[in-house]
Short mmCIF file of the C-alpha atoms (twelve columns), coordinates in Angstrom:
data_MODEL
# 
_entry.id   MODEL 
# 
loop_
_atom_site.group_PDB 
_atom_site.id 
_atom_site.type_symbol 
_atom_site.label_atom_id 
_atom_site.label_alt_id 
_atom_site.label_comp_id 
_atom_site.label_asym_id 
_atom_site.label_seq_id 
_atom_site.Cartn_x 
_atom_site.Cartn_y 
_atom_site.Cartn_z 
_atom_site.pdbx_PDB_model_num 
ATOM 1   C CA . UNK A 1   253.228 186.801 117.581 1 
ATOM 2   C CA . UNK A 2   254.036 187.273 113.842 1 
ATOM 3   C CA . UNK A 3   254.209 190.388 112.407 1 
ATOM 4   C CA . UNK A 4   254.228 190.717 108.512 1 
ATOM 5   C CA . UNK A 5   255.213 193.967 106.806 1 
ATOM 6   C CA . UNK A 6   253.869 194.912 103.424 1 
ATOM 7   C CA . UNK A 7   256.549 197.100 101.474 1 
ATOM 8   C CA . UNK A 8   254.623 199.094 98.728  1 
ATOM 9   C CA . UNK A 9   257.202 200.263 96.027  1 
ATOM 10  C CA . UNK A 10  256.125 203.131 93.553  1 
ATOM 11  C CA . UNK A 11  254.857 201.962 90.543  1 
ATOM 12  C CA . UNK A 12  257.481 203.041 87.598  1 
ATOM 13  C CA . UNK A 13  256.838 203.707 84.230  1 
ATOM 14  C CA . UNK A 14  259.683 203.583 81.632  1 
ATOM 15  C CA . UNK A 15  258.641 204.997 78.630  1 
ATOM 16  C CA . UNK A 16  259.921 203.201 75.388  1 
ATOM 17  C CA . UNK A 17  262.559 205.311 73.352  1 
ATOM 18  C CA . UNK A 18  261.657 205.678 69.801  1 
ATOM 19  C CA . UNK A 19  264.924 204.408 67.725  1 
ATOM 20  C CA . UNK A 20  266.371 206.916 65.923  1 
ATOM 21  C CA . UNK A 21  265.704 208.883 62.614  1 
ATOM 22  C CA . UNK A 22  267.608 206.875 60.501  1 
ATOM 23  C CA . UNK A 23  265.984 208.042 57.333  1 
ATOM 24  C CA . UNK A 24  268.118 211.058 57.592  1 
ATOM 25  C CA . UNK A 25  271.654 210.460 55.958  1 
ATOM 26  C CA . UNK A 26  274.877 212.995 56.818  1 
ATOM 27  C CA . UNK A 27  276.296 214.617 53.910  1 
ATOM 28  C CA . UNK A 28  279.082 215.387 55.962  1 
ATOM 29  C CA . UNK A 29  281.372 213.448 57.891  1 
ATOM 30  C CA . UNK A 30  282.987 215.486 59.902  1 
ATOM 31  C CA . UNK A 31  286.623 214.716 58.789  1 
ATOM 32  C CA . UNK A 32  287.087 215.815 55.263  1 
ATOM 33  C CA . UNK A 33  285.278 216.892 51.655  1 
ATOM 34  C CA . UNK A 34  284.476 213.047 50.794  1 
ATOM 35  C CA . UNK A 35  281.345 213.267 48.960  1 
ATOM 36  C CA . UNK A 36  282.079 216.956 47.602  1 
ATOM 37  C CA . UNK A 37  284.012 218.336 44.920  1 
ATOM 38  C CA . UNK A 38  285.057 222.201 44.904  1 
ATOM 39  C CA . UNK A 39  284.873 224.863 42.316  1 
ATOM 40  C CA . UNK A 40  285.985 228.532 42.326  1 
ATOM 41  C CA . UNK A 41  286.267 230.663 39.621  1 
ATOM 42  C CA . UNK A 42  289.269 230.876 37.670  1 
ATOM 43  C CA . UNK A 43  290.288 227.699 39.039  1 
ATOM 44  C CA . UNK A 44  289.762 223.964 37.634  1 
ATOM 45  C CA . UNK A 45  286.770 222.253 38.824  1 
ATOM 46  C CA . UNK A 46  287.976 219.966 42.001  1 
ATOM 47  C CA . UNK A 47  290.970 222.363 43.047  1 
ATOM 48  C CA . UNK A 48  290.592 223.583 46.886  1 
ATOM 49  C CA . UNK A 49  292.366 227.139 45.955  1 
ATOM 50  C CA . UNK A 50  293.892 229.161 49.106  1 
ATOM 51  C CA . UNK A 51  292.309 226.181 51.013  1 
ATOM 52  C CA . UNK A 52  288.863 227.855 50.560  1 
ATOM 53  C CA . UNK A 53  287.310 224.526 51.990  1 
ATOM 54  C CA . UNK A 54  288.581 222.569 55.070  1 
ATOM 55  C CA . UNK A 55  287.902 220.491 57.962  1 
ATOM 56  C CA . UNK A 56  288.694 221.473 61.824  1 
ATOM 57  C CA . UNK A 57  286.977 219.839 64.923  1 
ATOM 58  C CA . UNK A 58  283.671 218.244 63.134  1 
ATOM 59  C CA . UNK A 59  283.049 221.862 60.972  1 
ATOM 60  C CA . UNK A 60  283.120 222.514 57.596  1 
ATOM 61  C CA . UNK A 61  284.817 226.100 57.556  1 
ATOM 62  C CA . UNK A 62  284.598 228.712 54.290  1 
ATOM 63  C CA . UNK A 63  287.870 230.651 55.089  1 
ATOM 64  C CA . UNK A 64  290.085 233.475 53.423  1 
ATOM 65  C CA . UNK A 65  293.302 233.544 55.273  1 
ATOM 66  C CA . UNK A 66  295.193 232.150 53.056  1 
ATOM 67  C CA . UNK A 67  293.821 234.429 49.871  1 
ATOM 68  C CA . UNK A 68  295.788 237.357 48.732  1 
ATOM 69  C CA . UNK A 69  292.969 239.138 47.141  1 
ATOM 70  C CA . UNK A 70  289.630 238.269 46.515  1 
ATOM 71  C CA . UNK A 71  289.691 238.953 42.817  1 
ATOM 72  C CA . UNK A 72  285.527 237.739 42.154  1 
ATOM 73  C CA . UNK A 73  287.090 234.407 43.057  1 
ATOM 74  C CA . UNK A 74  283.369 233.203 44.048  1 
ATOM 75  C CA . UNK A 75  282.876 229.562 44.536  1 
ATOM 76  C CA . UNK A 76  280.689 226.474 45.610  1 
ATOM 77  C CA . UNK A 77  281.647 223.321 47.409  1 
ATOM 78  C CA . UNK A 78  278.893 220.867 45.182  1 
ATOM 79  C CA . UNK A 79  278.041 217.357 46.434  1 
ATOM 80  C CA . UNK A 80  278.848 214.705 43.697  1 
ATOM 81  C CA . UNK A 81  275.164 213.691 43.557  1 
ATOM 82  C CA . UNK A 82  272.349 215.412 42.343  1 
ATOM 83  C CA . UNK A 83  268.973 215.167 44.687  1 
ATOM 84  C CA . UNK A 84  265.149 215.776 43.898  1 
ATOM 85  C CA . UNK A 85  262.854 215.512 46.299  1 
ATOM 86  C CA . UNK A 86  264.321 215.460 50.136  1 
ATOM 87  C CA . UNK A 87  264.615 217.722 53.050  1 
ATOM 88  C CA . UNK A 88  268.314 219.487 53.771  1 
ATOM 89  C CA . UNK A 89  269.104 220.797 57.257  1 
ATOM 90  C CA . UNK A 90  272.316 222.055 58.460  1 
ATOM 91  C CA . UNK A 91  273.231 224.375 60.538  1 
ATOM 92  C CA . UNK A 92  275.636 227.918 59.723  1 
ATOM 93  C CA . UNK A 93  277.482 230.368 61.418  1 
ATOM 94  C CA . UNK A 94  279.106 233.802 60.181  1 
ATOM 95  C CA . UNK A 95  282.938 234.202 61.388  1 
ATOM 96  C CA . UNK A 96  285.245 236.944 60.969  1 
ATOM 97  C CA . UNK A 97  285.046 239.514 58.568  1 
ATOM 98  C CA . UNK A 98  284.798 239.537 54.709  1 
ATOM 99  C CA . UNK A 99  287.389 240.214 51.905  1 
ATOM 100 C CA . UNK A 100 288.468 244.031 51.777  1 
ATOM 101 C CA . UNK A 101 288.048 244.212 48.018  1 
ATOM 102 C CA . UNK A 102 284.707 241.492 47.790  1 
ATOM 103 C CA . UNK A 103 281.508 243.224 46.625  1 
ATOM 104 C CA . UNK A 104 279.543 244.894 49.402  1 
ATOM 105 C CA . UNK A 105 277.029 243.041 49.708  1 
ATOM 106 C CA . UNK A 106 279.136 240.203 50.335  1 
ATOM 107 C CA . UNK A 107 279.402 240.757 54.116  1 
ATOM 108 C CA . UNK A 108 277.593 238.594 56.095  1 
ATOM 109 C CA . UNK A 109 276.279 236.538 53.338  1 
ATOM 110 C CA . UNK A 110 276.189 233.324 52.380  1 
ATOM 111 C CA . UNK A 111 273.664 230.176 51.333  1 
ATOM 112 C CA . UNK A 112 273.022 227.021 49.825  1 
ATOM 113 C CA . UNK A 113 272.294 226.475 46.532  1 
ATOM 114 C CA . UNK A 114 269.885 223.457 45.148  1 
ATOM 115 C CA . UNK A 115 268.556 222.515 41.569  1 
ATOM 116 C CA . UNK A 116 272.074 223.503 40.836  1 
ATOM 117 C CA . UNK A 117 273.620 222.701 37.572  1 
ATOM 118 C CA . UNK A 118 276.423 219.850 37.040  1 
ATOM 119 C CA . UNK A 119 279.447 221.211 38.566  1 
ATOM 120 C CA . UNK A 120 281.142 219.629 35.312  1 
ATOM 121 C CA . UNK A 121 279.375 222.357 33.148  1 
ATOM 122 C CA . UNK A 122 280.589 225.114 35.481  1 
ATOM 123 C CA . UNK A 123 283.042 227.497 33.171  1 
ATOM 124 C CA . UNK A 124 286.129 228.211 34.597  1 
ATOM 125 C CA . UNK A 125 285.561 232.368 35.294  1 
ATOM 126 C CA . UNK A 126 281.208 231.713 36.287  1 
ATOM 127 C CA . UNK A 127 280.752 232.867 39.518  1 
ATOM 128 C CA . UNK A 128 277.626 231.141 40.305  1 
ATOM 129 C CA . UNK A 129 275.782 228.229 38.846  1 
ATOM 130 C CA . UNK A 130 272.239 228.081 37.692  1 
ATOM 131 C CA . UNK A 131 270.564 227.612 41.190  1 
ATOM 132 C CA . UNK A 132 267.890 228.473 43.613  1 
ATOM 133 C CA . UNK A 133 269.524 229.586 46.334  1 
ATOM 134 C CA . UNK A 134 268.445 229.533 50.189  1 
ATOM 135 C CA . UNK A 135 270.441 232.954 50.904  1 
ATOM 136 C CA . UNK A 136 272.216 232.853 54.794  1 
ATOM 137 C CA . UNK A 137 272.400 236.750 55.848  1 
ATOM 138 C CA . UNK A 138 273.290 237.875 59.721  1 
ATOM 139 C CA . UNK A 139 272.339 241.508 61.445  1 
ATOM 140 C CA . UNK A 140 274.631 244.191 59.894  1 
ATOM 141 C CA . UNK A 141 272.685 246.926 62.414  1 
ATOM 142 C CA . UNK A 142 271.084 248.598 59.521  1 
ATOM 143 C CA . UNK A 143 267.943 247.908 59.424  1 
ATOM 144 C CA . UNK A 144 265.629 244.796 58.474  1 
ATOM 145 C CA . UNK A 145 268.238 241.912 56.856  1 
ATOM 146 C CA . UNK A 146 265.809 238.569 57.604  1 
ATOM 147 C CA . UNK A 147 268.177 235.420 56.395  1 
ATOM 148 C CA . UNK A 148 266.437 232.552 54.736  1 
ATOM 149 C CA . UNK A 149 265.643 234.750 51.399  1 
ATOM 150 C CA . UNK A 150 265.363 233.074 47.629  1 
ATOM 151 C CA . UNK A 151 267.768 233.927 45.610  1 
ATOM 152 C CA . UNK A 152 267.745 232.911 41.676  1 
ATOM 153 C CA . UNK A 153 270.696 233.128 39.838  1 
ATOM 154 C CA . UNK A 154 270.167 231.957 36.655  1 
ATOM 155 C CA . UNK A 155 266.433 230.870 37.696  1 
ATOM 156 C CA . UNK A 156 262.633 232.166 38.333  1 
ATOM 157 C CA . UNK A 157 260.250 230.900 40.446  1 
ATOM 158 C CA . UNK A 158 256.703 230.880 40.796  1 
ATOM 159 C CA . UNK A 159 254.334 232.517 43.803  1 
ATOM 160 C CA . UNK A 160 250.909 231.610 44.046  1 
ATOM 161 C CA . UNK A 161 250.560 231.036 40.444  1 
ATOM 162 C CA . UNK A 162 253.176 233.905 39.248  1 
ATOM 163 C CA . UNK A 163 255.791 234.296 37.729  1 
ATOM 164 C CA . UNK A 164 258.666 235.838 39.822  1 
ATOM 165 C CA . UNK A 165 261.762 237.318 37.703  1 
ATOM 166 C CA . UNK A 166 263.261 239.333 40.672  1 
ATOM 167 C CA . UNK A 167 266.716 238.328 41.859  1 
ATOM 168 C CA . UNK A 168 265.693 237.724 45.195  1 
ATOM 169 C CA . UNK A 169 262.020 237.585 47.974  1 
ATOM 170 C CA . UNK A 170 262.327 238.165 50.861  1 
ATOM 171 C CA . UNK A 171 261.633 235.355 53.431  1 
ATOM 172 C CA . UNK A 172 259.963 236.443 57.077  1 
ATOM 173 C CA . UNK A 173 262.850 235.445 59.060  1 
ATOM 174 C CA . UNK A 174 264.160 238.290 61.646  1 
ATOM 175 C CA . UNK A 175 267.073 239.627 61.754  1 
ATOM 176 C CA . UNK A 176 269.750 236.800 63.655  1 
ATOM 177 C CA . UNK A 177 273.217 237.813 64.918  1 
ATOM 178 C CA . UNK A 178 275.948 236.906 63.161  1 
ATOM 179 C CA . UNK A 179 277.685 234.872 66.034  1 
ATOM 180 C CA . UNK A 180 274.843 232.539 66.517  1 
ATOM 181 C CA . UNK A 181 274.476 229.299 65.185  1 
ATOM 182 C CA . UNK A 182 271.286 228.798 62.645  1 
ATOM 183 C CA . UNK A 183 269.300 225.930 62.291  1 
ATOM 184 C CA . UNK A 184 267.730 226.239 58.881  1 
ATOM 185 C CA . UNK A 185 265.921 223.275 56.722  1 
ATOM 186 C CA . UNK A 186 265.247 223.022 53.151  1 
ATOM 187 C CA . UNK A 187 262.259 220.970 51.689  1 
ATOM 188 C CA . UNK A 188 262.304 220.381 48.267  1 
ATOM 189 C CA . UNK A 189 259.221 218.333 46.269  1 
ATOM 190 C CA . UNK A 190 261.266 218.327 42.685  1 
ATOM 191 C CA . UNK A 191 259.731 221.169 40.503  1 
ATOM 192 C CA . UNK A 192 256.398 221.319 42.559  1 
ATOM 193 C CA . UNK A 193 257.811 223.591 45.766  1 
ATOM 194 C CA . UNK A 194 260.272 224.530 48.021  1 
ATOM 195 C CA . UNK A 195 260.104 225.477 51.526  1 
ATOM 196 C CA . UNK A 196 262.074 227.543 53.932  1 
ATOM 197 C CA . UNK A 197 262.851 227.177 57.201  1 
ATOM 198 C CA . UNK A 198 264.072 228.713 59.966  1 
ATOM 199 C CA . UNK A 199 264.710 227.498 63.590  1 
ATOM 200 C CA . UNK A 200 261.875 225.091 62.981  1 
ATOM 201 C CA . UNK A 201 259.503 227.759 61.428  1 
ATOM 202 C CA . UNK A 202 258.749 228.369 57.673  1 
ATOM 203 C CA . UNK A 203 259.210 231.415 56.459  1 
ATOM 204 C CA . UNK A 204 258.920 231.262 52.692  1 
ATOM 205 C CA . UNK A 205 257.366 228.802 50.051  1 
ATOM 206 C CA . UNK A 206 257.259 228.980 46.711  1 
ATOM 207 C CA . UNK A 207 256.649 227.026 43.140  1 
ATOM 208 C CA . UNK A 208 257.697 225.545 40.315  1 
ATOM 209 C CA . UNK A 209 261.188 226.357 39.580  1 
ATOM 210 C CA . UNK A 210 262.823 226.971 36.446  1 
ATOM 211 C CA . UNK A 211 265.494 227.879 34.172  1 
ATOM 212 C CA . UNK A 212 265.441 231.502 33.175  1 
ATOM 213 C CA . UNK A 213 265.557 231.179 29.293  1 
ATOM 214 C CA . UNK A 214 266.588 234.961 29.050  1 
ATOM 215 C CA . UNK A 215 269.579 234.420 31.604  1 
ATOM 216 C CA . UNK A 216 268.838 237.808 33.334  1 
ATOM 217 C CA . UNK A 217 271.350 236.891 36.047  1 
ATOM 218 C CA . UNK A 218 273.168 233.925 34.867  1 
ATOM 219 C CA . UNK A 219 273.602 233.107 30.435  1 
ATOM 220 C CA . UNK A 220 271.514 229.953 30.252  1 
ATOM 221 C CA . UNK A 221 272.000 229.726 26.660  1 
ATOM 222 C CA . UNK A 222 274.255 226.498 26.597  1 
ATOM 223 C CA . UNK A 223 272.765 224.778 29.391  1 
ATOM 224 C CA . UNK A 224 269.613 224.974 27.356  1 
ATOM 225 C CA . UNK A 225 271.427 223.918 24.336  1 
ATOM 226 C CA . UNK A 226 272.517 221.093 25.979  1 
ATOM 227 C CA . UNK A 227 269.282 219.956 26.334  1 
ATOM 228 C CA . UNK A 228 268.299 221.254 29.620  1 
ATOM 229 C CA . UNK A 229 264.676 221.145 30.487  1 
ATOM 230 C CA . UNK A 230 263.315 224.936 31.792  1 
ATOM 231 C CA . UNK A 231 261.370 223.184 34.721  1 
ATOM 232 C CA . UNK A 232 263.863 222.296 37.637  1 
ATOM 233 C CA . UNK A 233 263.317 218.824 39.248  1 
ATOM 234 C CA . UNK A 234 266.398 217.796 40.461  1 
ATOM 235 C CA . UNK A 235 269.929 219.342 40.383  1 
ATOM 236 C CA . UNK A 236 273.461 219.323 42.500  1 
ATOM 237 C CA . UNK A 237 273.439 221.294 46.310  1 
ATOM 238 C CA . UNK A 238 276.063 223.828 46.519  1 
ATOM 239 C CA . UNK A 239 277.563 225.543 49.491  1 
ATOM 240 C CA . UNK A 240 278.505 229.081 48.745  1 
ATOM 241 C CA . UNK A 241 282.121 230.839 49.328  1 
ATOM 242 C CA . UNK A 242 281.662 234.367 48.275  1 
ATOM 243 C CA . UNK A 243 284.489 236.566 50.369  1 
ATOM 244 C CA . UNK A 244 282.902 235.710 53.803  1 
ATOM 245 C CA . UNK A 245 283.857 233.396 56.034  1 
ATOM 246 C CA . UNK A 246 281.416 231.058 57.229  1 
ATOM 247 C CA . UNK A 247 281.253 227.477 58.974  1 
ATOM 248 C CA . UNK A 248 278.748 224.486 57.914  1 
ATOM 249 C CA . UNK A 249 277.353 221.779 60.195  1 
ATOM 250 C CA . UNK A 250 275.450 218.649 60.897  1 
ATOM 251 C CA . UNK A 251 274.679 218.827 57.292  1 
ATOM 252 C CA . UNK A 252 272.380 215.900 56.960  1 
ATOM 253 C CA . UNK A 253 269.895 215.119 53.746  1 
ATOM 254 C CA . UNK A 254 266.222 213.015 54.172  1 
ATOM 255 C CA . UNK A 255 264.718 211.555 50.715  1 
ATOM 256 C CA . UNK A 256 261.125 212.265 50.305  1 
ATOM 257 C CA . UNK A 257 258.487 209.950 47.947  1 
ATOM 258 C CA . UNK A 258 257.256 211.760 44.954  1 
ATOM 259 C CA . UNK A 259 253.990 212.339 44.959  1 
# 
């Protein structure tokens, strides 16, 4: 007699991966500064002083080893294109300690600047540009220090349909240690709003900014000579090198639509 045997196999699902993102574009590659152009102050625009920028295993590195003094030397690593509406994530880190004779409030502090004025019209002694800055701050053990503030050299913003003239607001962010990697993202819509974020949650928005005409922070005067419009809709993003050391990466850019 026959016998037949009926094998049952588990049914499998394989789900279908999604392809990748590939609306998001690095701004970094991991090997060098192609696609950015240095400038510190009281150097020439495109001059890497004391090696202030470099490249070592896939990180861009802010470092002061080989400076002899500080001396307000503050500077900004600017990509070569400008951007308007788009959404910047990258990822810092706070390393080592800042320079003895920096300003104080220097240590542990960093950002990224957007909206940021031509690096070309950058004098050789300014210490900042015209920006709105996305400020990077790490856990001194002194209190309340949330990272992911606004800072507005040069610039005001608008809250809910104010005015804001103050240097910097405070995001909601906690306090982070300063030997973690952060994961922070960026969305800017031109001169209609910018967003904060950090480790995937938002923690400030605001509106419309602009030039400061009366330069509180930053003289304005010739960039609005030149011809530049107060409302800020597109500009040049800036990393910051201000006496602290402090590594960059997975720096990648996504183009919005206007609307």
């Amino acid at each position: 007699m026959k016998r037949f045997f009926m094998f049952l196999f588990p049914l499998v699902l394989f789900a279908e991966e999604k392809p990748a993102d590939k609306s998001w574009v690095s701004l970094f590659n991991g090997k060098d500064l192609t696609g950015w152009t240095p400038k510190i102050a009281k150097h020439a625009l495109g001059e890497n002083a004391f090696d202030t920028f470099r490249v070592e295993d896939g990180i861009l590195k802010c470092e002061y080893d080989k400076y002899p003094t500080f001396d307000k030397k503050f500077g900004h690593l600017y990509t070569n294109l400008s951007y308007s509406h788009y959404i910047l994530r990258m990822e810092y880190k706070f390393v080592g300690k800042m320079m003895p004779d920096a300003p104080h409030y220097v240590n542990l502090n960093s950002g990224v600047m957007v909206h940021s004025q031509p690096p070309q019209s950058i004098t050789l002694d300014q210490g900042f540009p015209a920006s709105i800055e996305f400020q990077f701050l790490a856990d001194e053990g002194k209190g309340p220090r949330p990272t992911g503030n606004v800072c507005t050299p040069g610039t005001n913003i608008e809250i809910d349909g104010k005015l804001v003239t103050q240097h910097i607001v405070q995001s909601t962010a906690p306090n982070i240690p300063a030997d973690q990697w952060v994961k922070i993202e960026m969305e800017v819509r031109g001169n209609k709003e910018i967003i904060h974020r950090v480790n995937g949650k938002e923690v400030l928005r605001y509106q419309k900014p602009q030039l400061d005409p009366k330069g509180r922070v930053i003289a304005t005067e010739a960039l609005l000579k030149a011809g530049s419009p107060i409302p800020l809709s597109f500009g040049h993003i800036a990393l910051q090198a201000e006496g602290q050391p402090v590594w960059f990466r997975n720096i990648e850019l996504k183009q919005l639509e206007k609307k």
